[in-house]
Structures are given as C-alpha cells and as structure tokens.
C-alpha positions as CSV (number, residue, x, y, z in Angstrom):
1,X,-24.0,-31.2,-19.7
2,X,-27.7,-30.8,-20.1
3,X,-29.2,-27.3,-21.0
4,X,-31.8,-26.1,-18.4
5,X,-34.7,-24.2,-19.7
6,X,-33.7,-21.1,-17.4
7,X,-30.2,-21.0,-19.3
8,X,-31.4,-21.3,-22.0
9,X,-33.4,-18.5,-21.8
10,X,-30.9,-16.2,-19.7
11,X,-28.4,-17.2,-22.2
12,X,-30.7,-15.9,-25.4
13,X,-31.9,-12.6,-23.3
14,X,-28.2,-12.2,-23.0
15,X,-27.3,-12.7,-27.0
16,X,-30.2,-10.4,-27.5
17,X,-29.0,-7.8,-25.7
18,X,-25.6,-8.0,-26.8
19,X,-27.0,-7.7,-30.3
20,X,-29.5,-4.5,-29.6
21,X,-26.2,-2.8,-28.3
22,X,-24.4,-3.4,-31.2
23,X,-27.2,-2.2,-33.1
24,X,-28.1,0.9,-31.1
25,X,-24.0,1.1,-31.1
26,X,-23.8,1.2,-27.5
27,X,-20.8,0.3,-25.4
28,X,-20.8,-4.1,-25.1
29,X,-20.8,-4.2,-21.5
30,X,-21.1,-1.9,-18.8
31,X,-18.9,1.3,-18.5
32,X,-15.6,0.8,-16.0
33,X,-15.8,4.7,-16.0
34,X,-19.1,5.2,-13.7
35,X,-19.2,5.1,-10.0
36,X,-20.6,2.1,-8.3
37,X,-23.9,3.2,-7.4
38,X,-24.4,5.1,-10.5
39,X,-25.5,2.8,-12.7
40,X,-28.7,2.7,-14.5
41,X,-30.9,-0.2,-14.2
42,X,-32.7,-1.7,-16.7
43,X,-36.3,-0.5,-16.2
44,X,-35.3,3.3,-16.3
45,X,-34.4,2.9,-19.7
46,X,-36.1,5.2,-22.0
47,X,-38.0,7.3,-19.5
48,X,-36.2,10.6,-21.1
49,X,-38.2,9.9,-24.0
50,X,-41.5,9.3,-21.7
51,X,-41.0,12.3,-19.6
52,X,-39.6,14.6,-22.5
53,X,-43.2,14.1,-24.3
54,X,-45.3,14.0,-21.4
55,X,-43.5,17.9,-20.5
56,X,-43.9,18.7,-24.1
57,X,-47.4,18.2,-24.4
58,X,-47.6,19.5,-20.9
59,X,-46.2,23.0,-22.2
60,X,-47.0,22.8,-26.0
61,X,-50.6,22.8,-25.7
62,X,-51.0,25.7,-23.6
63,X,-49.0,27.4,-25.8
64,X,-51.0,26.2,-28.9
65,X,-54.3,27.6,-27.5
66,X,-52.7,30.5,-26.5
67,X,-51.1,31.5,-30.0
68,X,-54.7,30.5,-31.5
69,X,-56.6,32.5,-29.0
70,X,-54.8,36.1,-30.2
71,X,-55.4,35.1,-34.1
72,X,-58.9,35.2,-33.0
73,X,-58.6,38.5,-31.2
74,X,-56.0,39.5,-34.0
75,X,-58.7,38.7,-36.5
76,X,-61.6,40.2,-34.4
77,X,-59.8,43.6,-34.7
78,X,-59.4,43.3,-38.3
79,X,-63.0,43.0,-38.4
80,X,-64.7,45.7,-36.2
81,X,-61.9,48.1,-37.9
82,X,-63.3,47.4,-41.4
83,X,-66.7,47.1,-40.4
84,X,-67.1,50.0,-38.7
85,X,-64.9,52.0,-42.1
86,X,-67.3,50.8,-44.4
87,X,-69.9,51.2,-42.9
88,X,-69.5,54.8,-42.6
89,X,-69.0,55.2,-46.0
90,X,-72.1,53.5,-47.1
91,X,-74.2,55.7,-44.3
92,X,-73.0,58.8,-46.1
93,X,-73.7,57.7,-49.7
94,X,-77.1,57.2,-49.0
95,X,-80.1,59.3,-49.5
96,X,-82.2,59.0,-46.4
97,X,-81.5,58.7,-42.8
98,X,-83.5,55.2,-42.0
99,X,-82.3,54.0,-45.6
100,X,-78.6,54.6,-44.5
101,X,-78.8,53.3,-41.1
102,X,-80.3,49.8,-42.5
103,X,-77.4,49.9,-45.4
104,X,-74.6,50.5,-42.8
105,X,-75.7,48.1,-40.3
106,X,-76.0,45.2,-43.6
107,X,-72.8,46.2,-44.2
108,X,-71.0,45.5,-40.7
109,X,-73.1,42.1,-40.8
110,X,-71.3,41.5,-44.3
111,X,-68.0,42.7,-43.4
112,X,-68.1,40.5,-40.0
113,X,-69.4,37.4,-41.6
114,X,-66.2,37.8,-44.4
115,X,-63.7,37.0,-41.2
116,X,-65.8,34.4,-39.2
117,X,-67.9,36.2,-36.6
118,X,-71.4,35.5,-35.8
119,X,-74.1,38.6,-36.0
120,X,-75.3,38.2,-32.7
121,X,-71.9,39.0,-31.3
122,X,-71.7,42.4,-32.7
123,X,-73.2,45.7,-31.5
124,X,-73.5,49.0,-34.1
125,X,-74.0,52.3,-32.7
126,X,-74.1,55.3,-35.2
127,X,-74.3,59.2,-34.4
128,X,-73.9,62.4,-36.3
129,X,-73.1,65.8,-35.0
130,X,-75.7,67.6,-36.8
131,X,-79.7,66.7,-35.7
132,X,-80.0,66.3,-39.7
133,X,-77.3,63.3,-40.2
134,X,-77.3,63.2,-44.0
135,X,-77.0,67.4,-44.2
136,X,-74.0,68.4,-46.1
137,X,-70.5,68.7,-43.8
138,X,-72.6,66.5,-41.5
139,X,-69.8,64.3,-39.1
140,X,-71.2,60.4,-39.0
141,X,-69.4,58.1,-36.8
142,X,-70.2,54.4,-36.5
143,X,-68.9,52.3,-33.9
144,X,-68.9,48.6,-34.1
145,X,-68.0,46.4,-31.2
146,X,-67.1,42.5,-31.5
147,X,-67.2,39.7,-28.6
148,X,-64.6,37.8,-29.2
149,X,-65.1,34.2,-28.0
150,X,-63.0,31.5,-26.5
151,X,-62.0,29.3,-29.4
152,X,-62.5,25.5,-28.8
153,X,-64.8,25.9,-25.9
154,X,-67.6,23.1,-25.6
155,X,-71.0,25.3,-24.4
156,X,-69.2,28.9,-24.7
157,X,-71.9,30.3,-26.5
158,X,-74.1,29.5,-22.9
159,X,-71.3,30.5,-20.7
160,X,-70.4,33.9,-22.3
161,X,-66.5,33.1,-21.9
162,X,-64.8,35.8,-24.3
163,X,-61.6,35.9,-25.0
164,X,-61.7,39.8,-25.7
165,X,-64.5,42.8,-26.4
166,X,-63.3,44.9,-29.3
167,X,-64.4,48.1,-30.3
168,X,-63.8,50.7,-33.7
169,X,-65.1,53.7,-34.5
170,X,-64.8,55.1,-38.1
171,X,-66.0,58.5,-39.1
172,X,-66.9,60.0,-42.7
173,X,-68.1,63.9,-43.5
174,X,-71.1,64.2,-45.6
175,X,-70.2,65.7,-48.8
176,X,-71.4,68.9,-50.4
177,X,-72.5,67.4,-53.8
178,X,-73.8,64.3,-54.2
C-alpha cells in the first residue's frame, strides 16, 4: 500500500498537532461536551491574544499621554508657585527699584529653567501698594504665569497647543531695617 504524498503530509500535520496539544496540555481530540456548531475552527485560534493587544494599546496609550500630560501641568505649578516666592523675596532685599525688578525677573527665569520650562513661556508682572515699592512696610506682589505645552507634540511651539495656563502670585512686606 503505497504512501501518497497528500497522506503523507495530512498524516504528519496530524502527528504535529497531536503533539502541540500535548505540549500546550490541551484536550487530544475535540471536546464531546460542546454543541455542534460551537466549535472553534482552526484559523480563529489565537485571536484573543490579537484583539486583547490591539484594545490595550487602543486604551493604554491614551491613558499614557494623559497621566504624562498632568505631570507636566503638575510640574508647571510647582514652578510658577516657587518662581513667583522667590522672586518676591529677592525684589525686597534689594536696594533699588530697577535693580530689584531685573534681580526678581533672573530669578523666575532661574527657578523655571530648574523644572524644564522655556523663558519665553513665562510672563512676570510685579506691583507694590505704595508709589515708592522698596519704602519700608511697602506690600510687593509678583505674579508669574506659565504656558504649559502639549508634551510630545511635533510643531506645538507653532501651533500654540497648551495643555494648561498657570498663574502664582507671591507677596513679601518690605522690612523696616535692612
């Protein structure tokens, strides 16, 4: 009884099969237990793992940008709040009015540069109470105010796409003796 080359073949896709069951440790043959049209066929075989990554990445990445998106805003704050603290107390230290207002705007363009923001995203705006802002009991309040942009946006910088504007105001008193 010759051997066609068709047998053959079915007859070694069959051993292989038999022997990926075992190995996976899968039932040997079909299950007696399933209804008769509810049998899997053989190309829908691991499509749970294809559709499972496909909605993953489908969900995940939104999610991903999302979460990195409020670190930037998180850390945006972080920065306008100490900015705008320090400089304050370096505009009240000083001993002139131009001097002080050149000092405390170096010092939000330090304090914003520390955590990642560009200068040209950040606006300064000081005022005192008194016409005389260095005068003793003198109220100074700076107010520094961030553009937060998108992160990972190709051509942001030309589109203006922020993800947030923040804003802090700190204010310092002049002291008596200096």
């Amino acid at each position: 009884m010759p051997l066609s080359l068709a047998r053959l073949h079915k007859t070694g896709l069959t051993a292989f099969r038999q022997t990926l069951r075992e190995a996976l440790c899968l039932p040997a043959g079909p299950s007696k237990e399933r209804p008769a049209g509810a049998g899997t066929s053989e190309g829908q075989q691991g499509s749970a793992v294809v559709e499972f990554t496909f909605l993953a990445l489908l969900l995940m990445v939104p999610v991903v940008y999302f979460v990195v998106t409020v670190g930037q805003i998180q850390g945006g704050s972080f920065a306008v709040v100490g900015a705008a603290d320090q400089a304050a107390k370096v505009f009240v230290t000083h001993e002139d009015a131009a001097g002080a207002r050149i000092a405390a705007e170096r010092t939000v363009l330090i304090a914003l540069k520390d955590y990642g923001h560009p200068p040209d995203q950040a606006q300064v705006e000081i005022s005192c109470d008194r016409a005389d802002c260095l005068a003793a009991g003198a109220r100074v309040t700076v107010t520094v105010g961030l553009d937060v942009p998108l992160p990972m946006v190709p051509f942001g910088d030309s589109l203006h796409l922020n993800a947030s504007r923040l804003s802090a105001s700190a204010t310092q008193v002049v002291g008596r003796y200096r």
